[in-house]
N, CA, C and O atoms as a Tinker XYZ file with bonds, in Angstrom:
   464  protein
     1  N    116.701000  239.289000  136.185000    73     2
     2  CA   116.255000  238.267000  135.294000    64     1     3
     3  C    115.087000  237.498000  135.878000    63     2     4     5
     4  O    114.985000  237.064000  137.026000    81     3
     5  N    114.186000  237.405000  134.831000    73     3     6
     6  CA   112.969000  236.219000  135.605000    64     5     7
     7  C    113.125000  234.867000  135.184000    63     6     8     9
     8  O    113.362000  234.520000  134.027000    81     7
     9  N    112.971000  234.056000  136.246000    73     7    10
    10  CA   113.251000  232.930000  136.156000    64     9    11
    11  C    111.983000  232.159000  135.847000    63    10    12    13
    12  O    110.933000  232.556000  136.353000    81    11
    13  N    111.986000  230.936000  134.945000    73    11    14
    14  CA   110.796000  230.702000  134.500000    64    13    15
    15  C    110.685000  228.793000  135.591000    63    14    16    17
    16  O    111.497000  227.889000  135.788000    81    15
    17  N    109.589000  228.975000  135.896000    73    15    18
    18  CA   109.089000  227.563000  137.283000    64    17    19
    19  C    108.758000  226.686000  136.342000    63    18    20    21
    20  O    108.046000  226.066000  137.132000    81    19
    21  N    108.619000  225.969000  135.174000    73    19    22
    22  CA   108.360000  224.779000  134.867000    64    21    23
    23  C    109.065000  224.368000  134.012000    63    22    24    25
    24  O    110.137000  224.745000  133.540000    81    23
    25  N    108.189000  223.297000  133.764000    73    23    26
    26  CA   109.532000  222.003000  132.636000    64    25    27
    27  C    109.237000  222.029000  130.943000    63    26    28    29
    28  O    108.240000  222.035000  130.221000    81    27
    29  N    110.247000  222.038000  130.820000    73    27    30
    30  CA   110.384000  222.212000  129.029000    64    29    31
    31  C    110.330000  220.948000  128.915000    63    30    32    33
    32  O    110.647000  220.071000  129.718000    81    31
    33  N    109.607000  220.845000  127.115000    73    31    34
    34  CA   108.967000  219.947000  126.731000    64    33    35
    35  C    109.892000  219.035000  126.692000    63    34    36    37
    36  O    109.464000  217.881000  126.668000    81    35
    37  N    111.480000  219.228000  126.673000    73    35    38
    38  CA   112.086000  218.354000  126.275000    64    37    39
    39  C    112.264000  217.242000  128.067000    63    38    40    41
    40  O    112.188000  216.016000  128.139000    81    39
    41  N    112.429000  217.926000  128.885000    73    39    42
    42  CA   111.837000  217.725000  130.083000    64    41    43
    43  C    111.003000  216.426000  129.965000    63    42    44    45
    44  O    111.365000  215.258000  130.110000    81    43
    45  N    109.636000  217.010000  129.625000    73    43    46
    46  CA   108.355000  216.517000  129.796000    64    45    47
    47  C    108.471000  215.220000  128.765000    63    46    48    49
    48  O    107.648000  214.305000  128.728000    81    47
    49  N    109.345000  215.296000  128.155000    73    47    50
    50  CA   109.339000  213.591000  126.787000    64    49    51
    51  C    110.420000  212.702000  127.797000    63    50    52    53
    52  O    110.219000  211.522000  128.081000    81    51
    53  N    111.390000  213.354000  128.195000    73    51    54
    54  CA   112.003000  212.370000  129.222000    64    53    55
    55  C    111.687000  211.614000  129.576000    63    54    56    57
    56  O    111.829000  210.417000  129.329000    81    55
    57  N    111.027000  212.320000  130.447000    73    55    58
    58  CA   109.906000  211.702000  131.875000    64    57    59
    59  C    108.607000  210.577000  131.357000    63    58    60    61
    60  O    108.115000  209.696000  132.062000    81    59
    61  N    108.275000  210.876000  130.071000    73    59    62
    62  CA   107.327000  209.958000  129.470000    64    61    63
    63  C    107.675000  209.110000  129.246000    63    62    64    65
    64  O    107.217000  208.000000  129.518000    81    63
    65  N    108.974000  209.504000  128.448000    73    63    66
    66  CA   109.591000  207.725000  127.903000    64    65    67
    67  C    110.374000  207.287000  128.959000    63    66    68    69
    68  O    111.242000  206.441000  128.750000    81    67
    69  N    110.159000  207.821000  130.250000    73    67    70
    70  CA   111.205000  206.950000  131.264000    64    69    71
    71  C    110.035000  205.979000  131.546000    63    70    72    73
    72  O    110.125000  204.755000  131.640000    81    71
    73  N    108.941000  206.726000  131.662000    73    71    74
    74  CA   107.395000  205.954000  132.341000    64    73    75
    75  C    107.104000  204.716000  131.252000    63    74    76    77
    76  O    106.709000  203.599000  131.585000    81    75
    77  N    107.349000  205.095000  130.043000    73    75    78
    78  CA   106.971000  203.862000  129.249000    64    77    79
    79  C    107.848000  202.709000  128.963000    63    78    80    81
    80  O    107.493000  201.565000  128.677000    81    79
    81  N    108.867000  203.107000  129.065000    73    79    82
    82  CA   109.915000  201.869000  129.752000    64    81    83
    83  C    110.345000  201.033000  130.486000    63    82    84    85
    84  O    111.043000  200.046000  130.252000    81    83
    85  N    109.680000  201.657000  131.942000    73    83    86
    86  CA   109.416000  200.995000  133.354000    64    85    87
    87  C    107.990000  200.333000  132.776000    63    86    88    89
    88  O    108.003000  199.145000  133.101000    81    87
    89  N    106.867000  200.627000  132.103000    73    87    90
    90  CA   105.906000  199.950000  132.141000    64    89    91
    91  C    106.395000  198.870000  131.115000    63    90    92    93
    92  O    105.966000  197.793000  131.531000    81    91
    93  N    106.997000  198.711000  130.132000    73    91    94
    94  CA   107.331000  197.628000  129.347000    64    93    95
    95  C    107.935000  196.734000  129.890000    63    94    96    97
    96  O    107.776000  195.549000  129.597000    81    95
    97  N    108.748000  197.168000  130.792000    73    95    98
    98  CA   109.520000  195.911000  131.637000    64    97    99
    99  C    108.771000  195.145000  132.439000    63    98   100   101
   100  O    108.930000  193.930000  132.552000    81    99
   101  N    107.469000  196.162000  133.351000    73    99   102
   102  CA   106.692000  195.643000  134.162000    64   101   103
   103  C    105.144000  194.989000  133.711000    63   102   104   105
   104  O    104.601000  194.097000  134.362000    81   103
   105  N    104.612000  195.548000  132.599000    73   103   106
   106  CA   103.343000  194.536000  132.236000    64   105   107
   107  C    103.429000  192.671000  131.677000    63   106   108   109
   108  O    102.473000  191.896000  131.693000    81   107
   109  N    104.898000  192.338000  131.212000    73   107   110
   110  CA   105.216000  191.018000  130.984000    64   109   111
   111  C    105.342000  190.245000  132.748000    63   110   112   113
   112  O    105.167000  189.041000  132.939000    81   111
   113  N    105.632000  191.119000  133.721000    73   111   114
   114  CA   105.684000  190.658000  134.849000    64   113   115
   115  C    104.404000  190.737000  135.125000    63   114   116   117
   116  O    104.093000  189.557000  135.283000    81   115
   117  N    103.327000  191.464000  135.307000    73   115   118
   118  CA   101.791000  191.356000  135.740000    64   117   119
   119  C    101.274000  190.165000  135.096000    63   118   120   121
   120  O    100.537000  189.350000  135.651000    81   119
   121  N    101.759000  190.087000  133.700000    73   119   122
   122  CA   101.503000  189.095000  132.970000    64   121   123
   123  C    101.398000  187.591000  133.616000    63   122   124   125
   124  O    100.500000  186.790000  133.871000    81   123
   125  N    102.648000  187.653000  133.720000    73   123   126
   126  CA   103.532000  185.779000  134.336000    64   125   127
   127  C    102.206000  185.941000  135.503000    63   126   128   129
   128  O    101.168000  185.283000  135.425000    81   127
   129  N    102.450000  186.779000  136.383000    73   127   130
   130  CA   101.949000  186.973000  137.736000    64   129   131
   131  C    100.604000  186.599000  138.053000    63   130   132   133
   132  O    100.239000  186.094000  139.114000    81   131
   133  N     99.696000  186.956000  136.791000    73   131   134
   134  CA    98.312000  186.879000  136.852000    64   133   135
   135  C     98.264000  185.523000  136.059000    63   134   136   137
   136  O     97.162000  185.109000  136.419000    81   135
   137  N     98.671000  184.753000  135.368000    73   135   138
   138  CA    98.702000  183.505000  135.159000    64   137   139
   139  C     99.073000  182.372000  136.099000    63   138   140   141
   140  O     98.493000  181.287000  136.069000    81   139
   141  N    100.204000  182.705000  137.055000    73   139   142
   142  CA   100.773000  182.305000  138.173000    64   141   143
   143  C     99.292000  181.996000  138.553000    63   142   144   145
   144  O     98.760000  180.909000  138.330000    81   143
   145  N     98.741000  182.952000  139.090000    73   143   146
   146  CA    97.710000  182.628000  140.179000    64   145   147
   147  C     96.646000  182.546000  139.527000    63   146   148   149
   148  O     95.768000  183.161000  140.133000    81   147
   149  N     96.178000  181.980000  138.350000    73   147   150
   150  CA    95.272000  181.309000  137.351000    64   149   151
   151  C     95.309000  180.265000  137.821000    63   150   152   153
   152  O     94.470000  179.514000  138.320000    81   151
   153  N     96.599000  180.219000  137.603000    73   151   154
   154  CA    97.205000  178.477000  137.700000    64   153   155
   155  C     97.024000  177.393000  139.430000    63   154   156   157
   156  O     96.778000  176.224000  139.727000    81   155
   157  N     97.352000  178.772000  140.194000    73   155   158
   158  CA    96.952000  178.267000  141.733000    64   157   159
   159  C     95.215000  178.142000  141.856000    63   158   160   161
   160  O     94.536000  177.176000  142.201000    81   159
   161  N     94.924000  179.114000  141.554000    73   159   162
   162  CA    93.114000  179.035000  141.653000    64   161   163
   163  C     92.709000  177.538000  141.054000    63   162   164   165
   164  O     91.985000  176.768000  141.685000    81   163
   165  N     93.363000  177.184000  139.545000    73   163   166
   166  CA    93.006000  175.800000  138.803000    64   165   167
   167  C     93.217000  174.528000  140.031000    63   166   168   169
   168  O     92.397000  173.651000  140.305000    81   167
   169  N     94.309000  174.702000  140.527000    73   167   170
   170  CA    95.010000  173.760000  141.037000    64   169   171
   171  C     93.967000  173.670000  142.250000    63   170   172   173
   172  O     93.336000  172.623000  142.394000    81   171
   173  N     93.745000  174.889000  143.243000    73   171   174
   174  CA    92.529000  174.826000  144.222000    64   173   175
   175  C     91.342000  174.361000  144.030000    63   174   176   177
   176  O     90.608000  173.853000  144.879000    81   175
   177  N     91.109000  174.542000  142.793000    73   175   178
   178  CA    89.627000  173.715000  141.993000    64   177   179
   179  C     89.878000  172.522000  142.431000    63   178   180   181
   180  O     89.183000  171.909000  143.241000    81   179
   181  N     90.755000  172.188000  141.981000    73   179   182
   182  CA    90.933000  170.206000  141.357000    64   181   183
   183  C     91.198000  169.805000  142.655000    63   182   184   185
   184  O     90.663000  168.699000  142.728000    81   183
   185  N     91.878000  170.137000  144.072000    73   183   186
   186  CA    92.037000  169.516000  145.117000    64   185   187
   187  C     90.538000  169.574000  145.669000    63   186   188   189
   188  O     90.030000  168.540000  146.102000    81   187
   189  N     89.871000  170.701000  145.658000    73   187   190
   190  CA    88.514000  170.761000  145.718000    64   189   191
   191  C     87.458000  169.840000  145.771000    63   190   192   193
   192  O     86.806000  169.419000  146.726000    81   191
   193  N     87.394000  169.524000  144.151000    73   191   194
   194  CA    86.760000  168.641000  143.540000    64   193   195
   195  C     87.155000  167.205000  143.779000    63   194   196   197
   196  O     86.322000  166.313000  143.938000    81   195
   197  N     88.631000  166.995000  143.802000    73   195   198
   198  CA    89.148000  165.634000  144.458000    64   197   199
   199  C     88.615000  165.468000  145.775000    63   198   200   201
   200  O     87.958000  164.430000  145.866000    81   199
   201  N     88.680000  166.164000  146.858000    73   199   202
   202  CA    88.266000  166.402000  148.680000    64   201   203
   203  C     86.841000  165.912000  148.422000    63   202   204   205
   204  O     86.474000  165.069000  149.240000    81   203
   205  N     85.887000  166.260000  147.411000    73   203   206
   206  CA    84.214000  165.968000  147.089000    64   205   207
   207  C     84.147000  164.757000  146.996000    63   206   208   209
   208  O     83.869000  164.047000  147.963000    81   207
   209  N     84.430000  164.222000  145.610000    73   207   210
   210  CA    84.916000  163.026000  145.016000    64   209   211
   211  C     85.281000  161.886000  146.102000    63   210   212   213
   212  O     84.492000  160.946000  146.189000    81   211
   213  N     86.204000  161.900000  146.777000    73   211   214
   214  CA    86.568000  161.266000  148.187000    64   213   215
   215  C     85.215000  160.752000  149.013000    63   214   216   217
   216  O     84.689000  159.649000  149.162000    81   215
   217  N     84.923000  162.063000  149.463000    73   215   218
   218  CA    83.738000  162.238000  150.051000    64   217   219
   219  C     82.286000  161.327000  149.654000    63   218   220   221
   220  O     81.531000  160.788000  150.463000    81   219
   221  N     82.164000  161.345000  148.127000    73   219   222
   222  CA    81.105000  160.908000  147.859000    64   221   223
   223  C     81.843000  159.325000  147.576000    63   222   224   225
   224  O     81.096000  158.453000  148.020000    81   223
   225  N     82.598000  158.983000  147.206000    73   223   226
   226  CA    83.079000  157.322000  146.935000    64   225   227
   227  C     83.039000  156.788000  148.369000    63   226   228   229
   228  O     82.763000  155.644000  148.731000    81   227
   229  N     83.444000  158.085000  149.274000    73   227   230
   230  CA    83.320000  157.207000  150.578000    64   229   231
   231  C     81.698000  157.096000  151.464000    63   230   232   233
   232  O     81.571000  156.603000  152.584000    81   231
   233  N     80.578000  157.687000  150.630000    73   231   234
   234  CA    79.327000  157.484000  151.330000    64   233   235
   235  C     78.426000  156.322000  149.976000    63   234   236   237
   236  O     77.359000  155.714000  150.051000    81   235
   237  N     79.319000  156.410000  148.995000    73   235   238
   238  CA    78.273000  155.364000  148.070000    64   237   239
   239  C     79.493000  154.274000  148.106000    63   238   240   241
   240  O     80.269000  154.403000  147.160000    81   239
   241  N     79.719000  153.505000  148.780000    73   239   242
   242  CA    80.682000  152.019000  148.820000    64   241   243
   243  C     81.516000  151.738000  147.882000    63   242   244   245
   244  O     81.327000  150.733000  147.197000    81   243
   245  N     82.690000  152.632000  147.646000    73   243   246
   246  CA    83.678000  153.291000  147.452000    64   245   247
   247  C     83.675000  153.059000  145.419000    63   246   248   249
   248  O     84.602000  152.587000  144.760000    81   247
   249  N     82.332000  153.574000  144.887000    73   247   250
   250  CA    81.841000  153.998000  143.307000    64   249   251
   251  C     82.261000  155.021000  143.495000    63   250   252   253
   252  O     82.307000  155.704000  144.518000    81   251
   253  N     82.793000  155.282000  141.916000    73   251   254
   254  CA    83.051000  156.826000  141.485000    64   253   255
   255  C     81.537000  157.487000  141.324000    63   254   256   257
   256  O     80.514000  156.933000  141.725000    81   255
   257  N     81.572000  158.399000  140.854000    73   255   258
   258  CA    80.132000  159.107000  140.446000    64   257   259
   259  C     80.213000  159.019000  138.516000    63   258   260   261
   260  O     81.163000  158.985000  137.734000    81   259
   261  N     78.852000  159.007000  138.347000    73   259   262
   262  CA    79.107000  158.854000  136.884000    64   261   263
   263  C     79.357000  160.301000  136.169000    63   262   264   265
   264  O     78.901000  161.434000  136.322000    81   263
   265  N     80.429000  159.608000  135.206000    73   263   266
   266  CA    81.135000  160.710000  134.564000    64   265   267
   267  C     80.773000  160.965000  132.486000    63   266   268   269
   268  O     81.406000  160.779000  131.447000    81   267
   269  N     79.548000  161.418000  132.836000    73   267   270
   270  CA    78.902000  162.038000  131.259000    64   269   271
   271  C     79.326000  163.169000  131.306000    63   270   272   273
   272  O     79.550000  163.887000  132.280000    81   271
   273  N     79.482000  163.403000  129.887000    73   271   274
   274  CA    79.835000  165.115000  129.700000    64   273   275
   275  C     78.816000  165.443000  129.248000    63   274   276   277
   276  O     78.163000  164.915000  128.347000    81   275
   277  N     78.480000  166.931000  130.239000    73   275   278
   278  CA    77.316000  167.405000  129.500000    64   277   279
   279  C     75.617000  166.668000  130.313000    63   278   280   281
   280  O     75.935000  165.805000  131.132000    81   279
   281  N     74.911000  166.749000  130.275000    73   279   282
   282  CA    73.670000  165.854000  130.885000    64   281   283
   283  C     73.627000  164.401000  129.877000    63   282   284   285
   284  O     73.607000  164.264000  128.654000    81   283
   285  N     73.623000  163.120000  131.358000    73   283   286
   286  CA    73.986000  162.075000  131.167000    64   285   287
   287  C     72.061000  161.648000  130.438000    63   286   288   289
   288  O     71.176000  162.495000  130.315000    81   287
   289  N     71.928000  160.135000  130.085000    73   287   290
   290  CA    70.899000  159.593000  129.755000    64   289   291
   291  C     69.611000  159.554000  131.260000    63   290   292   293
   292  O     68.386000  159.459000  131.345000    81   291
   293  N     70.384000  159.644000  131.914000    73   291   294
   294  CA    69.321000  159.028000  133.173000    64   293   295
   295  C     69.270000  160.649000  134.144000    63   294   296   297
   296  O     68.721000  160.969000  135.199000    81   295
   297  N     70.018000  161.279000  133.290000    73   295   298
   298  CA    70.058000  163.106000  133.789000    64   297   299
   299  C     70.883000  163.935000  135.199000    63   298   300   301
   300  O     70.702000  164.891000  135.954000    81   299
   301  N     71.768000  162.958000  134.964000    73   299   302
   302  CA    72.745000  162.986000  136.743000    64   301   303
   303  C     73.923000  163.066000  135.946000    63   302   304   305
   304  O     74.042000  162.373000  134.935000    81   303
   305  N     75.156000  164.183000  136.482000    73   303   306
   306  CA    76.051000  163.767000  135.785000    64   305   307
   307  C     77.130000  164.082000  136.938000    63   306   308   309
   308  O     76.623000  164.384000  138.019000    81   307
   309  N     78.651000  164.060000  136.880000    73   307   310
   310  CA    79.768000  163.961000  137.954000    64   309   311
   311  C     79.708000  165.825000  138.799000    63   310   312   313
   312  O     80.267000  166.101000  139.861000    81   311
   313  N     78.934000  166.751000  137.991000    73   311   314
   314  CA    79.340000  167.950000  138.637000    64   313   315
   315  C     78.048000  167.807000  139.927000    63   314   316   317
   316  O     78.255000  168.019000  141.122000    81   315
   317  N     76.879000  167.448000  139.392000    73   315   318
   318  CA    75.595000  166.676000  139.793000    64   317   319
   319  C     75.428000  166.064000  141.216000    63   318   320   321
   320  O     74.630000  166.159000  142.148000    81   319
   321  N     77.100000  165.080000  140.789000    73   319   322
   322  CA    76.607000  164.308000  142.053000    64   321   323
   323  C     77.657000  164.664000  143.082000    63   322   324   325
   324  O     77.593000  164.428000  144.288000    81   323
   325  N     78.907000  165.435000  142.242000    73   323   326
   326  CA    79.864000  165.869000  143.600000    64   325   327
   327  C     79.438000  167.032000  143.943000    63   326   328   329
   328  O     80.178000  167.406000  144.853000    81   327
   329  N     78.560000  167.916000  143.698000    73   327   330
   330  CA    78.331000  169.129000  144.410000    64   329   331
   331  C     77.684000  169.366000  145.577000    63   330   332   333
   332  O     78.011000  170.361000  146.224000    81   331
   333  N     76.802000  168.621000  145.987000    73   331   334
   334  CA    76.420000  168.339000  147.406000    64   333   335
   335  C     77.521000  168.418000  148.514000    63   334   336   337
   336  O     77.400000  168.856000  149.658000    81   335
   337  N     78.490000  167.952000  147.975000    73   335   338
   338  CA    79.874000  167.979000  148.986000    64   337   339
   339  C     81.012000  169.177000  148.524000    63   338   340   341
   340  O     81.875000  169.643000  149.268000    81   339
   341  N     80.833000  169.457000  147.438000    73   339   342
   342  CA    81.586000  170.725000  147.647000    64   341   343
   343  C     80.887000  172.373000  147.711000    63   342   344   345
   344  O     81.414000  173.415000  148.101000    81   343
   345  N     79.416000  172.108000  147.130000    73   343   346
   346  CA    78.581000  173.595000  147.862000    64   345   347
   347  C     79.396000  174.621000  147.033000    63   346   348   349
   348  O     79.806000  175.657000  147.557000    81   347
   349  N     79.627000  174.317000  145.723000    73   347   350
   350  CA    80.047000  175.736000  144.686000    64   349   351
   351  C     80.519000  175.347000  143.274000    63   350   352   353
   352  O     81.597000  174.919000  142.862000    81   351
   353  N     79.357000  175.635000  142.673000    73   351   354
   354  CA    79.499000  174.865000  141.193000    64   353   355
   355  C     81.219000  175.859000  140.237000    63   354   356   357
   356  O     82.018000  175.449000  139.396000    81   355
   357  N     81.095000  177.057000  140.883000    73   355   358
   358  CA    82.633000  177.473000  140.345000    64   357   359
   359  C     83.919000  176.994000  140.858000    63   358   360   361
   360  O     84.907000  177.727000  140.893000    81   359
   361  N     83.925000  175.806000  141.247000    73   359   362
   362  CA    84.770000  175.206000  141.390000    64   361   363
   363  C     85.354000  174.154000  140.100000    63   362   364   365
   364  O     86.489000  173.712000  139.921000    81   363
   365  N     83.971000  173.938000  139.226000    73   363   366
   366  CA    84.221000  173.085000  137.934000    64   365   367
   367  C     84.193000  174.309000  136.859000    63   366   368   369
   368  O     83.483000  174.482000  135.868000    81   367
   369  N     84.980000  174.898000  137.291000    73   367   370
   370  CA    85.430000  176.493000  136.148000    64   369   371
   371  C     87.399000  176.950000  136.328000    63   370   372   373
   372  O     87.975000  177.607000  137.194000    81   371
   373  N     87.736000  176.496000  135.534000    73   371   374
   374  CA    89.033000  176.958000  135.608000    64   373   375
   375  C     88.775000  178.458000  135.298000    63   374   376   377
   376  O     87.946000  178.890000  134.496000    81   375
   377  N     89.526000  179.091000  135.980000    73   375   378
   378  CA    89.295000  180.749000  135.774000    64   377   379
   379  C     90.198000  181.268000  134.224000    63   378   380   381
   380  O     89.838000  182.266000  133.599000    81   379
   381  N     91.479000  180.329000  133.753000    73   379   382
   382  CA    92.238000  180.382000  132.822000    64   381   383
   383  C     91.563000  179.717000  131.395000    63   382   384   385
   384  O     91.869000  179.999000  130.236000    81   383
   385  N     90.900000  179.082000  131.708000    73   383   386
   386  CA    89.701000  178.453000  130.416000    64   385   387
   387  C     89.228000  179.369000  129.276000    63   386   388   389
   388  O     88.979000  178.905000  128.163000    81   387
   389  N     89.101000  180.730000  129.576000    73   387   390
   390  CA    88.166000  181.561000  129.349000    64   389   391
   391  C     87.037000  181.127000  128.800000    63   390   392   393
   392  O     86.918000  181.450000  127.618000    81   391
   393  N     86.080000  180.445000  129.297000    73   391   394
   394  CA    84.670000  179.818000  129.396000    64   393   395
   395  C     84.386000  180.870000  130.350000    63   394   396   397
   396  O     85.116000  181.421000  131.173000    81   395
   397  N     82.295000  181.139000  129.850000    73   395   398
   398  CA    81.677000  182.023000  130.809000    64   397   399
   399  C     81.321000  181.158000  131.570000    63   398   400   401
   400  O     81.104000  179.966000  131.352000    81   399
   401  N     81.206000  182.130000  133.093000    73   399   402
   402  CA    80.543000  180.975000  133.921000    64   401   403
   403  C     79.600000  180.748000  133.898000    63   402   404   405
   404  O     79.299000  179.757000  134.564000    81   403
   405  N     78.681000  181.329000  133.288000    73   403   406
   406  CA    77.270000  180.858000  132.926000    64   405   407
   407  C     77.251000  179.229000  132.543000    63   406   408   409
   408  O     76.742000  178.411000  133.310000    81   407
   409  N     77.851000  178.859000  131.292000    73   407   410
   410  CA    78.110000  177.551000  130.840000    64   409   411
   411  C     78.463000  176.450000  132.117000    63   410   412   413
   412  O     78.370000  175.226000  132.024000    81   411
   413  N     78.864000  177.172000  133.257000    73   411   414
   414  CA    79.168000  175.925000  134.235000    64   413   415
   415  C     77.962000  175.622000  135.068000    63   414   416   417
   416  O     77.805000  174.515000  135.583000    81   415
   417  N     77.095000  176.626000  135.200000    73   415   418
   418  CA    76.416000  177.053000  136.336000    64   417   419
   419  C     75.059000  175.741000  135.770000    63   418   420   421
   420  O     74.296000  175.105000  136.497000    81   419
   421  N     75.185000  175.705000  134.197000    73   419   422
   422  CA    73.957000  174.569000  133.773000    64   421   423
   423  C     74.720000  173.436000  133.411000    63   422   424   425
   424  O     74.621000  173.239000  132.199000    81   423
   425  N     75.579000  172.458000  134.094000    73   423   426
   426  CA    76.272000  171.609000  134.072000    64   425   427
   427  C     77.389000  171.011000  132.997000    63   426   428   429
   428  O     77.674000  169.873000  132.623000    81   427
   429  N     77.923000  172.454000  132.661000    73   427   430
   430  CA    79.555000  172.138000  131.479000    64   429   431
   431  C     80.474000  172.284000  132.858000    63   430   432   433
   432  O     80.276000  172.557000  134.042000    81   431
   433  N     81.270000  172.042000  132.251000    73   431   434
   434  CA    82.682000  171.779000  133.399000    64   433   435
   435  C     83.681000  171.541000  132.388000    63   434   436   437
   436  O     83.623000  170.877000  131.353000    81   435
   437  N     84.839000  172.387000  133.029000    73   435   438
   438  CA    86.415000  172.476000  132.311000    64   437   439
   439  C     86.856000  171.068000  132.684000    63   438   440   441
   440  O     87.169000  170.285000  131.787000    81   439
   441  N     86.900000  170.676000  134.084000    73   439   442
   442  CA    87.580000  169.640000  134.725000    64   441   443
   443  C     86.965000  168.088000  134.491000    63   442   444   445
   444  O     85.851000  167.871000  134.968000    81   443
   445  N     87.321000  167.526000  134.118000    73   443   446
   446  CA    86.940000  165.789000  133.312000    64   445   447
   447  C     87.491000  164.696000  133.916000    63   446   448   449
   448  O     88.699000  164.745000  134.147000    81   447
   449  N     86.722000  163.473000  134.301000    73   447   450
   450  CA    87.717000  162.545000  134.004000    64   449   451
   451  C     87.327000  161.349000  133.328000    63   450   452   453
   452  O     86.103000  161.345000  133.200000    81   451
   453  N     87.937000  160.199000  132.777000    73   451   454
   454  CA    87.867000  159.349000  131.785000    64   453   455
   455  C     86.631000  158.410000  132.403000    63   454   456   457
   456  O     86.484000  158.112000  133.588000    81   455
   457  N     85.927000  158.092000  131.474000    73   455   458
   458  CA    84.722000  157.707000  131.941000    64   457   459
   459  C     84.817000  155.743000  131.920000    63   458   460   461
   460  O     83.915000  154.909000  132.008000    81   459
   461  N     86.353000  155.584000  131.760000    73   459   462
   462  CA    86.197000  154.098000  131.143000    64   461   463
   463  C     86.933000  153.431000  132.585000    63   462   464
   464  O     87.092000  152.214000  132.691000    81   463
């Protein structure tokens, strides 16, 4: 008798739908996972930008920096004046925003604070 070396189709659907089952369980986990660390990157921004902020209240006699959204009247605005001290305008880019970074790079910013 000859014996035949490979796998019948019924075989071969097994094995597929075993694969697409393990992936259903596992892309809601990549999911959480890659938001997880959205969420840490955001959070690294804002201590970031706070560490700047610090920095600059503590060399202008302890003033915030002015906070316009967008380019202020006199053309200085908070990403403006804290970036000297933090040296990376993608730091005022939440990576979870989905904003291009282009928009940050000419002075928009995700991260705000109350101007009053």
């Amino acid at each position: 008798m000859k014996r035949q070396t490979g796998f019948t189709l019924i075989e071969l659907l097994v094995v597929i739908a075993i694969i697409a089952i393990l992936a259903a369980i596992l892309f809601p986990v990549f999911a959480r996972a890659r938001a997880k660390a959205q969420q840490n990157s955001c959070l690294s921004n804002l201590k970031q930008i706070a560490l700047g902020t610090l920095m600059y209240v503590s060399d202008y006699d302890q003033r915030m920096p002015i906070a316009y959204e967008g380019a202020s009247p006199i053309g200085i605005n908070f990403t403006g004046e804290v970036y000297p001290y933090v040296k990376n305008v993608q730091i005022f880019n939440c990576p979870a925003s989905g904003w291009d970074a282009a928009y940050y790079s000419t002075g928009g910013r995700v991260y705000i604070y109350p101007a009053d």
